[in-house]
Structures are given as C-alpha cells and as structure tokens.
Backbone atoms as SQL, in Angstrom:
CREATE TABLE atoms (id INTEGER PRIMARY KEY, chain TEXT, resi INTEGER, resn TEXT, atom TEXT, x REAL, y REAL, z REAL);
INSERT INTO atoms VALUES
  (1, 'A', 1, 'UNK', 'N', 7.841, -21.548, 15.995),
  (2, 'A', 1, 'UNK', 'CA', 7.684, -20.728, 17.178),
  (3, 'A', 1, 'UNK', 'C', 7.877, -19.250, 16.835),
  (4, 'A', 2, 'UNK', 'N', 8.985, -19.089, 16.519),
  (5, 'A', 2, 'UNK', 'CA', 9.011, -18.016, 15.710),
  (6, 'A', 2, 'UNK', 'C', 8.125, -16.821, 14.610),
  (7, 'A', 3, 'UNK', 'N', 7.655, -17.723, 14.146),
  (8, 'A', 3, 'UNK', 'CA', 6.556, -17.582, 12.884),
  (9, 'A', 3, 'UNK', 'C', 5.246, -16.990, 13.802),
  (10, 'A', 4, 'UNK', 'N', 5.167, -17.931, 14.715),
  (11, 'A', 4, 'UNK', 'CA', 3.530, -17.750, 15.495),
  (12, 'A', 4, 'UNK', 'C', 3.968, -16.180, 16.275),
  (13, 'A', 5, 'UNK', 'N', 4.929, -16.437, 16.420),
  (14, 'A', 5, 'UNK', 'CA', 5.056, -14.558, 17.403),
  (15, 'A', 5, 'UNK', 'C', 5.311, -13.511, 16.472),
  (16, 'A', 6, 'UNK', 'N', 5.989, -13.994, 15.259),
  (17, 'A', 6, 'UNK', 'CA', 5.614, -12.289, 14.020),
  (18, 'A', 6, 'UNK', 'C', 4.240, -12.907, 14.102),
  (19, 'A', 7, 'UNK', 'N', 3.060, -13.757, 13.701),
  (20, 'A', 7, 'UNK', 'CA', 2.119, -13.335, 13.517),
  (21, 'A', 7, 'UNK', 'C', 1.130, -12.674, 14.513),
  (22, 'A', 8, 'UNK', 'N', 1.162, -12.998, 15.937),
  (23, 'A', 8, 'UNK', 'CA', 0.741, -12.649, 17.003),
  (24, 'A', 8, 'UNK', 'C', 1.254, -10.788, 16.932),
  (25, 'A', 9, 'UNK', 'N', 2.540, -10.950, 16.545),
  (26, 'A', 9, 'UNK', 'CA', 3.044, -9.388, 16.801),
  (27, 'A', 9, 'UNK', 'C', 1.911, -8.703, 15.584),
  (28, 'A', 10, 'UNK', 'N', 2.304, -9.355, 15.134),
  (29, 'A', 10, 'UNK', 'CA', 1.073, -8.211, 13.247),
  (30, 'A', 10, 'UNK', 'C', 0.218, -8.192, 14.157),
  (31, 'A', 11, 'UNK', 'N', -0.423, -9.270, 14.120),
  (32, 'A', 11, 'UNK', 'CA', -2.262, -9.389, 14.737),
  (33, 'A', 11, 'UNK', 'C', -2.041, -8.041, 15.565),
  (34, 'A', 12, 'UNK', 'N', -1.388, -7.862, 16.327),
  (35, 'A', 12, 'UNK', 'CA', -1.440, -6.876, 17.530),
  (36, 'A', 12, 'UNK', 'C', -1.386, -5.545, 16.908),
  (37, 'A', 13, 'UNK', 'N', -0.684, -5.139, 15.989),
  (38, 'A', 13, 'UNK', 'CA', -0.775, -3.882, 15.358),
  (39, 'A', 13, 'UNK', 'C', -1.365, -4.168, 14.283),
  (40, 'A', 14, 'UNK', 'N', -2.318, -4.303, 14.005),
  (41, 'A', 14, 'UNK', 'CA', -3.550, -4.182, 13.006),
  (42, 'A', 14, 'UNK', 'C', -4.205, -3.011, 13.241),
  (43, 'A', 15, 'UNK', 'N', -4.817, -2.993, 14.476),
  (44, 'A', 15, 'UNK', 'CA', -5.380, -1.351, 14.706),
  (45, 'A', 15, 'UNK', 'C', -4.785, 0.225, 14.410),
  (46, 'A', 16, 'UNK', 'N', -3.454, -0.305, 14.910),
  (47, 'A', 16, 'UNK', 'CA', -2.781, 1.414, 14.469),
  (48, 'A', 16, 'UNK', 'C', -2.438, 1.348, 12.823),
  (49, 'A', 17, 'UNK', 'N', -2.238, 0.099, 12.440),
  (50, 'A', 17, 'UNK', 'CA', -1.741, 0.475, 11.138),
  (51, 'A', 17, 'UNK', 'C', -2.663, 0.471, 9.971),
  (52, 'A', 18, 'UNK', 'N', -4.126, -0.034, 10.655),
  (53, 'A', 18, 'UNK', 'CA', -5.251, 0.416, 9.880),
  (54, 'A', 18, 'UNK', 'C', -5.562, 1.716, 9.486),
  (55, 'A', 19, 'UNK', 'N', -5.334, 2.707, 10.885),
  (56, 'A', 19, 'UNK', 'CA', -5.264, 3.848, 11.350),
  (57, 'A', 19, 'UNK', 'C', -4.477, 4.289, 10.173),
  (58, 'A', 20, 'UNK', 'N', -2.514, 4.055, 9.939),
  (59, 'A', 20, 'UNK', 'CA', -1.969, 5.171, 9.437),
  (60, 'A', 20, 'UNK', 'C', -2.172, 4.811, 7.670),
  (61, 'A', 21, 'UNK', 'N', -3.024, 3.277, 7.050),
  (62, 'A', 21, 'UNK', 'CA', -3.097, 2.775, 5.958),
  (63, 'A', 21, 'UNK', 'C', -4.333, 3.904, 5.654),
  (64, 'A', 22, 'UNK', 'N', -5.131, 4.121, 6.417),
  (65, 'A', 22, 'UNK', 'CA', -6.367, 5.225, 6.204),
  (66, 'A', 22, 'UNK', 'C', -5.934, 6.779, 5.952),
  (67, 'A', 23, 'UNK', 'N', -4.677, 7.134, 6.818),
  (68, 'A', 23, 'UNK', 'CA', -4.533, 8.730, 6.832),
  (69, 'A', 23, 'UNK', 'C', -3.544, 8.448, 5.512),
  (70, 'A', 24, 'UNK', 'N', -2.770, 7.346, 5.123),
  (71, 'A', 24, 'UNK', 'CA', -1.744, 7.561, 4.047),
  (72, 'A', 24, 'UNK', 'C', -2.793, 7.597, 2.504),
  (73, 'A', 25, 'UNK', 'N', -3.970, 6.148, 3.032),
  (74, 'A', 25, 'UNK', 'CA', -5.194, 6.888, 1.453),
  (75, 'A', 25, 'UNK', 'C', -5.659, 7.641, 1.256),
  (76, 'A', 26, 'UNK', 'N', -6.020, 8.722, 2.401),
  (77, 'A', 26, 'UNK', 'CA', -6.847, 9.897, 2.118),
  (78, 'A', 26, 'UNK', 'C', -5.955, 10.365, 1.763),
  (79, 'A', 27, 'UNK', 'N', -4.578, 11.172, 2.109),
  (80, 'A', 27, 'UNK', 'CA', -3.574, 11.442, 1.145),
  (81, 'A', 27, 'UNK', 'C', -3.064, 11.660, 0.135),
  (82, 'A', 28, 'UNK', 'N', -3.315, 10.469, -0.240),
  (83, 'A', 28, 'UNK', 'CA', -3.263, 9.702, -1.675),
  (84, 'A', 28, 'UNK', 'C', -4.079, 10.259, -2.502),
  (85, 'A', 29, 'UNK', 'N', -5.247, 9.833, -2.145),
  (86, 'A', 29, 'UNK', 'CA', -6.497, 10.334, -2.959),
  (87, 'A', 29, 'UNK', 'C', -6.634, 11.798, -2.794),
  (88, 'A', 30, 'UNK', 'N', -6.400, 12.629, -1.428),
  (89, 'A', 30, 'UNK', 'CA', -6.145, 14.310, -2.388),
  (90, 'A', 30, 'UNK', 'C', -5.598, 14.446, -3.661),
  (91, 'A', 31, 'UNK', 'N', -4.075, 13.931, -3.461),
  (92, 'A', 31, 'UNK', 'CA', -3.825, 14.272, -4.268),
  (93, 'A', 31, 'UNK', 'C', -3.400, 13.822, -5.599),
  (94, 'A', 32, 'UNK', 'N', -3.968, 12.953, -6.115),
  (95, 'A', 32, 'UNK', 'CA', -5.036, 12.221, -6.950),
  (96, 'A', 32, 'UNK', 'C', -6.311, 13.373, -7.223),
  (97, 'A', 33, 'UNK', 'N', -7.028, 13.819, -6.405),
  (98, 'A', 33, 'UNK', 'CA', -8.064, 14.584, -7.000),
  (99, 'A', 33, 'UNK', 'C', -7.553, 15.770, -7.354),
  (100, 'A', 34, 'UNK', 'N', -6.794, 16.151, -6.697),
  (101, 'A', 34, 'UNK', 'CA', -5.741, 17.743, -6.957),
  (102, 'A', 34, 'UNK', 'C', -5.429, 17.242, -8.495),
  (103, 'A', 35, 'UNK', 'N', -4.490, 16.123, -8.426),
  (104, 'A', 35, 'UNK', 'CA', -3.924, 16.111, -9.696),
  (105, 'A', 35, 'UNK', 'C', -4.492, 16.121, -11.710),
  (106, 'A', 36, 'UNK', 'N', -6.029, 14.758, -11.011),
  (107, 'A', 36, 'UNK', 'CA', -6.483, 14.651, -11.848),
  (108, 'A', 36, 'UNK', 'C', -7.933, 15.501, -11.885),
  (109, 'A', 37, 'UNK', 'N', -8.021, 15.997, -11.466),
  (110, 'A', 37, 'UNK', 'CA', -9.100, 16.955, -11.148),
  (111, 'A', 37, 'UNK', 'C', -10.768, 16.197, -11.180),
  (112, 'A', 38, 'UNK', 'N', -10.679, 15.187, -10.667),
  (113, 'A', 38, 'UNK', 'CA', -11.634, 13.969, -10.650),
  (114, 'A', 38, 'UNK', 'C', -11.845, 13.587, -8.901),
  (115, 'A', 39, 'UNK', 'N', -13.255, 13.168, -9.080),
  (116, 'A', 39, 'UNK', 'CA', -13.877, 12.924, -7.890),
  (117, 'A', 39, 'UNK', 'C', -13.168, 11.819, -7.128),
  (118, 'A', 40, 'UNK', 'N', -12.014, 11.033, -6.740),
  (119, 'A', 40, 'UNK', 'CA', -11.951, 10.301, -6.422),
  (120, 'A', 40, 'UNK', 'C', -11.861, 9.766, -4.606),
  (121, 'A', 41, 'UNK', 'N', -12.299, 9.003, -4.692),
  (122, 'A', 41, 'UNK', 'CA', -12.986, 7.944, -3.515),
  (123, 'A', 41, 'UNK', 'C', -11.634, 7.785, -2.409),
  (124, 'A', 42, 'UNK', 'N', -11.976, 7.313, -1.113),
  (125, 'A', 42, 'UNK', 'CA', -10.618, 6.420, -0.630),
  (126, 'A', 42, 'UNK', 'C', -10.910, 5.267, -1.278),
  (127, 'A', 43, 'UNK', 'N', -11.701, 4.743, -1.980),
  (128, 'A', 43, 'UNK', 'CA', -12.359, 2.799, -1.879),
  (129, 'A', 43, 'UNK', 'C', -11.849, 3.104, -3.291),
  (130, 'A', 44, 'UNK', 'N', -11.679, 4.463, -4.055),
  (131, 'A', 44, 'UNK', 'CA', -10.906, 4.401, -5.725),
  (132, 'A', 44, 'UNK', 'C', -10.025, 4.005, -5.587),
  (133, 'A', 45, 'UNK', 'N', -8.785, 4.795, -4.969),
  (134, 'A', 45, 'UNK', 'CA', -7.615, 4.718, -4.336),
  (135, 'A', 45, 'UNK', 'C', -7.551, 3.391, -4.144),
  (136, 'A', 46, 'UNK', 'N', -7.938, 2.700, -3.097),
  (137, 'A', 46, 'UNK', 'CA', -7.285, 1.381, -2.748),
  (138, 'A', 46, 'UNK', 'C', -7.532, 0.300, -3.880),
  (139, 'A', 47, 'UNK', 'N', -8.554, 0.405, -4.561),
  (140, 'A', 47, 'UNK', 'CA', -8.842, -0.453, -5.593),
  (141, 'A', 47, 'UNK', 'C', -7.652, -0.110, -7.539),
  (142, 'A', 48, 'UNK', 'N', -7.523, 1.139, -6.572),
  (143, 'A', 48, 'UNK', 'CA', -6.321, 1.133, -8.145),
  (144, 'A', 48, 'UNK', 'C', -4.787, 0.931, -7.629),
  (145, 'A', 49, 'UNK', 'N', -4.844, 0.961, -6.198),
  (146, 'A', 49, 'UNK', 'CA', -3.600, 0.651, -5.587),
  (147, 'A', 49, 'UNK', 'C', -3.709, -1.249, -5.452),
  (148, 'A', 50, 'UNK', 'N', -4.936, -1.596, -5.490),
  (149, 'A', 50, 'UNK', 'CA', -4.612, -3.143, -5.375),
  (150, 'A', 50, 'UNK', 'C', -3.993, -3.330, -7.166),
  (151, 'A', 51, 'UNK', 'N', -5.039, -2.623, -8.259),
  (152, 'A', 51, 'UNK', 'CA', -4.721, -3.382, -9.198),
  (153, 'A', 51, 'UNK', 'C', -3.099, -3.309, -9.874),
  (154, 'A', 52, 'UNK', 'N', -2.651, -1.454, -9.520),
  (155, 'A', 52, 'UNK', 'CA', -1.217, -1.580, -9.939),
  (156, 'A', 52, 'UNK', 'C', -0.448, -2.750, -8.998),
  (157, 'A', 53, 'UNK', 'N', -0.729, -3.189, -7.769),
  (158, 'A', 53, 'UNK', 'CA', 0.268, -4.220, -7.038),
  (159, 'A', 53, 'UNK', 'C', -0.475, -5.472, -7.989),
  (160, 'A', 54, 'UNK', 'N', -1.031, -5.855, -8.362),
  (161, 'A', 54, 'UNK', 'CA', -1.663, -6.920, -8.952),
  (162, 'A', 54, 'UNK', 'C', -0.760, -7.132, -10.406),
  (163, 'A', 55, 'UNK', 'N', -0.756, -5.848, -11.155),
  (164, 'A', 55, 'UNK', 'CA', -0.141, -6.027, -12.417),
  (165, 'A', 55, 'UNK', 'C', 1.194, -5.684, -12.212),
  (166, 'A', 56, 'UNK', 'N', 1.618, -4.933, -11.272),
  (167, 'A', 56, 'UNK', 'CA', 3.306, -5.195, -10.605),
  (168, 'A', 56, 'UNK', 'C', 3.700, -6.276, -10.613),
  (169, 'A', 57, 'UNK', 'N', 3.246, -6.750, -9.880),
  (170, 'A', 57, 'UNK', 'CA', 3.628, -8.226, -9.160),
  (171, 'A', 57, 'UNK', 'C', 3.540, -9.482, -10.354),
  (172, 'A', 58, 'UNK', 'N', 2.363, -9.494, -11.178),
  (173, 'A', 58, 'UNK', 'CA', 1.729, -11.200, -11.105),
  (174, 'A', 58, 'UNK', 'C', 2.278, -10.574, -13.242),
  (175, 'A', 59, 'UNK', 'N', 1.875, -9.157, -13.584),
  (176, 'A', 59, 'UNK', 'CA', 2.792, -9.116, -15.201),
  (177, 'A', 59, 'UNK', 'C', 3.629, -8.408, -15.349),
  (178, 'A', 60, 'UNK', 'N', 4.707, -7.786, -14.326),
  (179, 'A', 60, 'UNK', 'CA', 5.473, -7.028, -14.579),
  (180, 'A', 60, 'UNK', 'C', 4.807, -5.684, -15.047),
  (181, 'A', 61, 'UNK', 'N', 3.733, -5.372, -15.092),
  (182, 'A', 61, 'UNK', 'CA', 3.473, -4.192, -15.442),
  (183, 'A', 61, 'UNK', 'C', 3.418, -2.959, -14.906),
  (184, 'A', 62, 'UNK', 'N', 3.980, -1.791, -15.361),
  (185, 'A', 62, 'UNK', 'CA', 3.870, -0.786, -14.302),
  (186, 'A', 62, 'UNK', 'C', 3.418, 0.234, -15.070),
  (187, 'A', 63, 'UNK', 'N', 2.984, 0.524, -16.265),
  (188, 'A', 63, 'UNK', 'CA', 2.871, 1.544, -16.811),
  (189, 'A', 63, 'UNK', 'C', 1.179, 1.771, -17.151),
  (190, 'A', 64, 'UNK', 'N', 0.453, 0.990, -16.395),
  (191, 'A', 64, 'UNK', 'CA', -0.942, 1.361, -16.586),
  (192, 'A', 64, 'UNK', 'C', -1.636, 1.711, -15.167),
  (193, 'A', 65, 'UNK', 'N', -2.224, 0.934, -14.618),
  (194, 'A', 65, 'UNK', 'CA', -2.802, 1.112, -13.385),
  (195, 'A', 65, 'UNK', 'C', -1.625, 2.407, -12.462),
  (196, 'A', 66, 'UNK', 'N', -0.857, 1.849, -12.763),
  (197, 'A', 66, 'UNK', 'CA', 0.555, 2.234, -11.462),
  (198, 'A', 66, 'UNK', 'C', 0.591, 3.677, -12.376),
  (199, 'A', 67, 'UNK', 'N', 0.396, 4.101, -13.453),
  (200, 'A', 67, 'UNK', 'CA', 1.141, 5.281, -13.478),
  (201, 'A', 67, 'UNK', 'C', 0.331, 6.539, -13.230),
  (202, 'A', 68, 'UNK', 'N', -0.926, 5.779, -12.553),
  (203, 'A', 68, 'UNK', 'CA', -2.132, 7.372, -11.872),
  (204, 'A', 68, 'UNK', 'C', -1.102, 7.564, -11.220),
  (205, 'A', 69, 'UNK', 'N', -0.478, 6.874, -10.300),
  (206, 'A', 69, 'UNK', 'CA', 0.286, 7.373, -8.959),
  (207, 'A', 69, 'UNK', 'C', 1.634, 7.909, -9.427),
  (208, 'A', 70, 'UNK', 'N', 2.490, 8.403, -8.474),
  (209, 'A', 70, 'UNK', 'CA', 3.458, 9.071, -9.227),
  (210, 'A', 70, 'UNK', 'C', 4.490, 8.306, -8.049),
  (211, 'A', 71, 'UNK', 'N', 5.556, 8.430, -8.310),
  (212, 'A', 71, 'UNK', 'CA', 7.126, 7.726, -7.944),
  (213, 'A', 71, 'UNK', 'C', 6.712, 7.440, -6.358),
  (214, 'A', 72, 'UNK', 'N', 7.091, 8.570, -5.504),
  (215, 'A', 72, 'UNK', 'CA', 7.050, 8.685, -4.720),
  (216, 'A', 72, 'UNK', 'C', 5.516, 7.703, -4.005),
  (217, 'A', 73, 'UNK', 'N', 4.297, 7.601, -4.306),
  (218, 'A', 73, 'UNK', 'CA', 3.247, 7.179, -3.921),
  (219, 'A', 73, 'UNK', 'C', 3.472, 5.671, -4.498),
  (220, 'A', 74, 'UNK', 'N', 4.587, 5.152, -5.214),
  (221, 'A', 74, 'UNK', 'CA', 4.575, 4.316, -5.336),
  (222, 'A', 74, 'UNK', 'C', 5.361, 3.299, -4.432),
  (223, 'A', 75, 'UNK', 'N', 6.750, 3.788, -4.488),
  (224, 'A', 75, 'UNK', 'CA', 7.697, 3.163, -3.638),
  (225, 'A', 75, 'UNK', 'C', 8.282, 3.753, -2.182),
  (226, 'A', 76, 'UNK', 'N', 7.942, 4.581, -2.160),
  (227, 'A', 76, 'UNK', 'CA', 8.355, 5.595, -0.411),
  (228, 'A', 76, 'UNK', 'C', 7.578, 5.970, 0.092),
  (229, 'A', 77, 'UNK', 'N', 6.196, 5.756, -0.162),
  (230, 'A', 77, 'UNK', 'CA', 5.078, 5.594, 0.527),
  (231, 'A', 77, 'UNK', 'C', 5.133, 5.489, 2.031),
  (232, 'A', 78, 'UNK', 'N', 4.507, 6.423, 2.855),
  (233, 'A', 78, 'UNK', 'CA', 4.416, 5.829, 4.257),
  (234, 'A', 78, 'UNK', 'C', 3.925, 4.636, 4.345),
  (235, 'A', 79, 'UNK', 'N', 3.495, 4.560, 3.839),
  (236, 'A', 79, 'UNK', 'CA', 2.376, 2.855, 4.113),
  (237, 'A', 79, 'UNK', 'C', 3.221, 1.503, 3.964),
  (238, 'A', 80, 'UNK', 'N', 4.240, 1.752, 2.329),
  (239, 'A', 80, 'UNK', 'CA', 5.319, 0.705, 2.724),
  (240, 'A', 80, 'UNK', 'C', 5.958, 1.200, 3.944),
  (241, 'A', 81, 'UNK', 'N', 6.466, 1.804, 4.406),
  (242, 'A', 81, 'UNK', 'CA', 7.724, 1.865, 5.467),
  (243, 'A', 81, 'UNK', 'C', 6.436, 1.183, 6.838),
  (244, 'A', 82, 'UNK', 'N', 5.810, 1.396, 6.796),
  (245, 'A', 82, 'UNK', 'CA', 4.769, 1.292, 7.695),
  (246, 'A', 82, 'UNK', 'C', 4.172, -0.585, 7.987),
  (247, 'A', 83, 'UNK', 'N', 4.257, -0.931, 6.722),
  (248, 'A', 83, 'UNK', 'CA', 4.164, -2.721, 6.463),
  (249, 'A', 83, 'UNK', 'C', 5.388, -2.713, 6.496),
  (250, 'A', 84, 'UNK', 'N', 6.583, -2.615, 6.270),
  (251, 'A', 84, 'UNK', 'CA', 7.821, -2.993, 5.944),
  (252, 'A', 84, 'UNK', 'C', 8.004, -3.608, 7.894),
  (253, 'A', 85, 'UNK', 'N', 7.274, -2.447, 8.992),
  (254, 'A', 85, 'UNK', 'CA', 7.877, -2.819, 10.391),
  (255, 'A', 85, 'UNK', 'C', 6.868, -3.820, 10.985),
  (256, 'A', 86, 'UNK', 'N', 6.001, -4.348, 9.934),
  (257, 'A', 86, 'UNK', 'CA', 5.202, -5.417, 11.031),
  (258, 'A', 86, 'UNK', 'C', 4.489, -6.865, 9.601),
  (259, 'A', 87, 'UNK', 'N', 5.151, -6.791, 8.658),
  (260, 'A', 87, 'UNK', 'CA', 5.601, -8.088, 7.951),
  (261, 'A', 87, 'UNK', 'C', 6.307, -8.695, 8.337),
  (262, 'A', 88, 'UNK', 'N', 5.776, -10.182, 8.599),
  (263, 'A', 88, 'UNK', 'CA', 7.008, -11.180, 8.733),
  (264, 'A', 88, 'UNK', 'C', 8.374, -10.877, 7.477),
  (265, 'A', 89, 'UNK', 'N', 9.732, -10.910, 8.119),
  (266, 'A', 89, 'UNK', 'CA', 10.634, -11.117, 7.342),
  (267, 'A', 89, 'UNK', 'C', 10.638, -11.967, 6.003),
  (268, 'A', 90, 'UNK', 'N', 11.167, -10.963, 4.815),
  (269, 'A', 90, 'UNK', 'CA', 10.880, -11.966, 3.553),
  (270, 'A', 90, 'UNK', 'C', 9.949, -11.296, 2.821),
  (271, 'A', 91, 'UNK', 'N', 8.743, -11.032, 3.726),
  (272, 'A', 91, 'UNK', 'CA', 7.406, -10.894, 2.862),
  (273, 'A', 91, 'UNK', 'C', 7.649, -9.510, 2.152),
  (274, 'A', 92, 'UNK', 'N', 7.829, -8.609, 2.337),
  (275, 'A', 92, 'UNK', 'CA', 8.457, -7.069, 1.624),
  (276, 'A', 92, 'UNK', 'C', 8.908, -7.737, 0.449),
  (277, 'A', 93, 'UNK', 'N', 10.018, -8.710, 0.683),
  (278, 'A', 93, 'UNK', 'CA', 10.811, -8.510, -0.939),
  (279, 'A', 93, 'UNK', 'C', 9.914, -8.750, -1.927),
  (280, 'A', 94, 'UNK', 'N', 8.555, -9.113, -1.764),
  (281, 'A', 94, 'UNK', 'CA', 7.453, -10.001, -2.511),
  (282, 'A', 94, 'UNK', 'C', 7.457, -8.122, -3.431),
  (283, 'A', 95, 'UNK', 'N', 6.188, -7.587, -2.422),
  (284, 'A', 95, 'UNK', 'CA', 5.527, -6.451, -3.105),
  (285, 'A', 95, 'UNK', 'C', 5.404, -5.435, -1.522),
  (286, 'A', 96, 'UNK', 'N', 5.753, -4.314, -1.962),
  (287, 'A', 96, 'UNK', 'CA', 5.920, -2.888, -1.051),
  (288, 'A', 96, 'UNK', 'C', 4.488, -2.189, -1.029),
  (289, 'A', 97, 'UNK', 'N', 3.409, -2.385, -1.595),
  (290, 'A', 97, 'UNK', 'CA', 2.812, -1.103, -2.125),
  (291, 'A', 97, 'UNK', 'C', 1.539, -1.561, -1.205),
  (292, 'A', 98, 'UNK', 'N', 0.907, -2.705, -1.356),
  (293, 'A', 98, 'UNK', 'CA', -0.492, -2.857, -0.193),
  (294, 'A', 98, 'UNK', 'C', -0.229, -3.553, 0.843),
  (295, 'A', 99, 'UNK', 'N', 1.292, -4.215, 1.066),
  (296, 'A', 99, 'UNK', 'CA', 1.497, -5.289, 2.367),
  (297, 'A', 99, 'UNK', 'C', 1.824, -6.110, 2.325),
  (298, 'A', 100, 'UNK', 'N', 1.937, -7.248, 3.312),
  (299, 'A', 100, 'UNK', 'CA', 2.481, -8.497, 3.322),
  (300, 'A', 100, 'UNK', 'C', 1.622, -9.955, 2.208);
C-alpha cells in the first residue's frame, strides 16, 4: 500500500522534475562548454551523465566518464537533491547522479 502511493506520488511529479532535470542539464552543459571549450549538446550531457552513473555504480569507476564533470556536478547537484525528494525510500542509497 505504501509502495503504490510513493509511486503514484513520483508519477505525479514527473512534470516539474522533468522541468528542473532540463534547467539543471542545460547548466551542466554550459558549463561543460565554458570549460571544455567544445560544442556540447544537452543529449551529450545526459548521455555522459548516464555513462559515469553506469561505471559508478555497476565498476566502481569514477575516473573516466565522471571526471568531465567536476565534484560539485557530481554529488550536490540540484538534480540529486531534486530525486533524493520524490524516490521511493532506499532508492538514493543505490546511485545520486540520474535517479531512482
């Protein structure tokens, strides 16, 4: 019972937090292009933000994909604090960086 109302609650904020997952990649990706002085995409961004959570998570790795991004874009991210308030409990301790 429980379970079905965090998921009903997510389902319900999907829209705004699509919203602030969009203003936190464009973000991102400034400054990413600021930094690396390269054309990059929002669809770059999320695809190098899936693969550092991919090699975070599944080989312990953090020093390839993950180190375009810098500290802060990694772990204090608006976007975690942002999944952190509409993940079912538990699911955070998994991985912070794309969601539940």
């Amino acid at each position: 019972m429980i379970l079905s109302l965090l998921l009903a609650y997510r389902k319900s904020q999907e829209p705004a937090v699509d919203k602030l997952k969009e203003a936190t990649m464009d973000e991102i990706t400034s400054a990413l292009v600021s930094r690396y002085e390269l054309n990059f995409t929002r669809q770059d961004t999320a695809s190098l933000w899936f693969l550092c959570k991919q090699e975070a998570s599944l080989l312990d790795i953090t020093d390839r994909a993950c180190s375009i991004f810098s500290p802060f874009e990694h772990w204090s991210s608006p976007l975690s604090i942002i999944l952190s308030d509409v993940c079912p409990p538990g699911e955070m301790a998994y991985f912070r960086m794309d969601g539940c």
